[in-house]
Residue frames relative to the residue before (quaternion, step in Angstrom):
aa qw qx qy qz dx dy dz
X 1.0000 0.0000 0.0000 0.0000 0.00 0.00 0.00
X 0.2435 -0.7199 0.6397 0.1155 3.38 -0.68 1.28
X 0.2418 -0.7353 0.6311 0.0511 3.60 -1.56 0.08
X 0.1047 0.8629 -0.4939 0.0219 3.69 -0.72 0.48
X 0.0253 0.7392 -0.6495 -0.1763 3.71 -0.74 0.07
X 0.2050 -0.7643 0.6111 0.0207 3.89 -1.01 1.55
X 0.1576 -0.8004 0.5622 0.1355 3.11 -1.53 0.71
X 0.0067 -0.9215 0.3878 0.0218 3.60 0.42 0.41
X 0.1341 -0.8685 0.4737 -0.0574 3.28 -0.40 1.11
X 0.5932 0.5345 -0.4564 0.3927 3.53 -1.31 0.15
X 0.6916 -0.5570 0.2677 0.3740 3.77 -0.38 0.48
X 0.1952 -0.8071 0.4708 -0.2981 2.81 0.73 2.46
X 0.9312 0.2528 -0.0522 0.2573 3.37 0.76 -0.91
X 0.4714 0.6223 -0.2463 0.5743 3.70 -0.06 0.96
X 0.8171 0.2122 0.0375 0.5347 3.55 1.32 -1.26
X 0.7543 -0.4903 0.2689 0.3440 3.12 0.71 2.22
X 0.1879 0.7960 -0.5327 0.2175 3.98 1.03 0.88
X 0.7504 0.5487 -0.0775 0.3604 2.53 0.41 -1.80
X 0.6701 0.5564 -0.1291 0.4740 3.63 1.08 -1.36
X 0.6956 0.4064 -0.2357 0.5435 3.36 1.68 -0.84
X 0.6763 0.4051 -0.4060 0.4622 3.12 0.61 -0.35
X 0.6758 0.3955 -0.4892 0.3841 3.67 0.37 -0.36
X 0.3513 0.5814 -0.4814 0.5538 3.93 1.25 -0.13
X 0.6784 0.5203 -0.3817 0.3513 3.68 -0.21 -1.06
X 0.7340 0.6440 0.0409 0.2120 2.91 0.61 -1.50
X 0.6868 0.3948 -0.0660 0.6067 2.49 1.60 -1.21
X 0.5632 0.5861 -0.3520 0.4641 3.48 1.23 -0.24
X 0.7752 0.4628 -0.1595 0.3993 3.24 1.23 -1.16
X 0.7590 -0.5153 0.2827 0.2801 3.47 1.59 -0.67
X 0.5857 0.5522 -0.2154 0.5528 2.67 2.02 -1.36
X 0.2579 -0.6310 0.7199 0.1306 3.09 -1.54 0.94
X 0.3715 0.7168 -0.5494 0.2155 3.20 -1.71 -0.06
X 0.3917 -0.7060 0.5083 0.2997 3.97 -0.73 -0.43
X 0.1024 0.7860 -0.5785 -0.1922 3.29 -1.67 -0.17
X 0.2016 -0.7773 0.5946 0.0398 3.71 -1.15 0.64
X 0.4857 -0.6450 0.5240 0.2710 2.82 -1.47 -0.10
X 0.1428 -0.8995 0.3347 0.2418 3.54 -0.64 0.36
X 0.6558 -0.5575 0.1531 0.4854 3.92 -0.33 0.19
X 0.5856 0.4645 -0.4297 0.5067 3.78 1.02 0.06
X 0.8566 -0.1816 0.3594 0.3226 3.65 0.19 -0.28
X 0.7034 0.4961 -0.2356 0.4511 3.37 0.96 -1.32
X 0.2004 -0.7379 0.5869 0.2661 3.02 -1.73 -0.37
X 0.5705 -0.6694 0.4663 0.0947 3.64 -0.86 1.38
X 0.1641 0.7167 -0.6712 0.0940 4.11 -0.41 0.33
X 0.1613 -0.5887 0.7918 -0.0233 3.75 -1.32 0.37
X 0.4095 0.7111 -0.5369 0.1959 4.20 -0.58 0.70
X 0.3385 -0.7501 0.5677 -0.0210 3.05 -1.44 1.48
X 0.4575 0.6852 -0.5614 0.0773 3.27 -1.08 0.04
X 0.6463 -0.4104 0.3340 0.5498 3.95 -0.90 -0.68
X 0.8068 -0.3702 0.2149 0.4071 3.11 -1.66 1.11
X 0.6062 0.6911 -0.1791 0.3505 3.53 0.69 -1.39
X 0.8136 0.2541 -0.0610 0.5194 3.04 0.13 -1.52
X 0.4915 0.5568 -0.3698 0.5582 3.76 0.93 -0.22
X 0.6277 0.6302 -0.1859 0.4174 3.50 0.72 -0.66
X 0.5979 0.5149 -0.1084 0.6046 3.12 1.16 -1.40
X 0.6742 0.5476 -0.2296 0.4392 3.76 0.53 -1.63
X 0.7944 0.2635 -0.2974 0.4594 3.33 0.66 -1.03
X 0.5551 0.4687 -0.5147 0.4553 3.73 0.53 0.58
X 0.5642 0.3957 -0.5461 0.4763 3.55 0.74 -0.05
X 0.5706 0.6746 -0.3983 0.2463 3.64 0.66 -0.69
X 0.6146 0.5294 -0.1671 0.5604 3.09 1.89 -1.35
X 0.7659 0.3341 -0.3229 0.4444 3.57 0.57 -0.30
X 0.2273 -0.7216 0.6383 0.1420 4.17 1.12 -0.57
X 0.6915 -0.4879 0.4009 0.3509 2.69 -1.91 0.92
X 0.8227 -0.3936 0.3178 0.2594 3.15 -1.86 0.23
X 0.5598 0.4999 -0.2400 0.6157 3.73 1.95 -1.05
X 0.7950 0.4350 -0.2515 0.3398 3.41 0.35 -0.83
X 0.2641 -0.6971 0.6570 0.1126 3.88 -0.91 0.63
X 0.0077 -0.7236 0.6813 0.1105 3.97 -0.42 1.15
X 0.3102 -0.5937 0.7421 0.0223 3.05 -1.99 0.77
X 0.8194 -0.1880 0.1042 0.5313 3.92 0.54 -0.27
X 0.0034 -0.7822 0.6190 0.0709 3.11 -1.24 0.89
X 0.5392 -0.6572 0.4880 0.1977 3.88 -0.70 1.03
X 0.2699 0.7555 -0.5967 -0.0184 3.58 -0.31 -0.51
X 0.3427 -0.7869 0.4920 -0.1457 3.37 -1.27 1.20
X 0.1870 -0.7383 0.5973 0.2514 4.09 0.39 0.30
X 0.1434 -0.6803 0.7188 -0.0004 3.23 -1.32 1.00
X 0.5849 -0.5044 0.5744 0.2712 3.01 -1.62 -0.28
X 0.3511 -0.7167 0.5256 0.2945 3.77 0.01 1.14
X 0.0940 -0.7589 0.6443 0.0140 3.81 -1.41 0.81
X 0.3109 -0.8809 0.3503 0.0680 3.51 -0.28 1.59
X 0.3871 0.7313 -0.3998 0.3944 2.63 1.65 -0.32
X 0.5687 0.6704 -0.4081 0.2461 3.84 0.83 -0.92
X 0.0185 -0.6529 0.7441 0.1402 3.70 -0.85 0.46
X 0.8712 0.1335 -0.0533 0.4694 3.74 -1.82 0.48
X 0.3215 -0.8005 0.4399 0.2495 3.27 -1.34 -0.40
X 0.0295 -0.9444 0.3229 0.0555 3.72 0.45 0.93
X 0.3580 -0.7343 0.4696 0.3349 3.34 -0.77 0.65
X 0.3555 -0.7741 0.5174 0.0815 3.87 -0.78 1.08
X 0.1267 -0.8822 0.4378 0.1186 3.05 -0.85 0.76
């Protein structure tokens, strides 16, 4: 079980991010959450096997279809099982 926490920037927000990525997510397995945050960005926290994490973070690089990324942080975390589904937080 891999873990991550993503930051993704560039004009992330407003254009059905958030909504896509928990879609994404859910197709793939990964659990975990995302939000928005107060500067602009957008915030994500997602778990799953090496694999499928893998996969996630290239959707991260591309964003939803509204949204134009410019950078995305990504961070190793500690994986938290506790997670059920994946929800976007507000």
């Amino acid at each position: 079980m891999r873990a991550i926490r993503a930051i993704v920037r560039g004009q992330v927000q407003g254009v059905y991010f958030r909504a896509f990525t928990r879609d994404e997510a859910g197709q793939l397995g990964v659990t975990g959450w995302v939000r928005n945050n107060p500067d602009g960005s957008v915030e994500c926290f997602a778990q799953a096997p090496e694999d499928k994490i893998e996969v996630f973070i290239r959707f991260l690089h591309e964003g939803s279809p509204g949204s134009r990324v410019e950078e995305v942080q990504l961070r190793e975390e500690t994986p938290q099982l506790r997670l059920k589904g994946f929800e976007i937080r507000y």
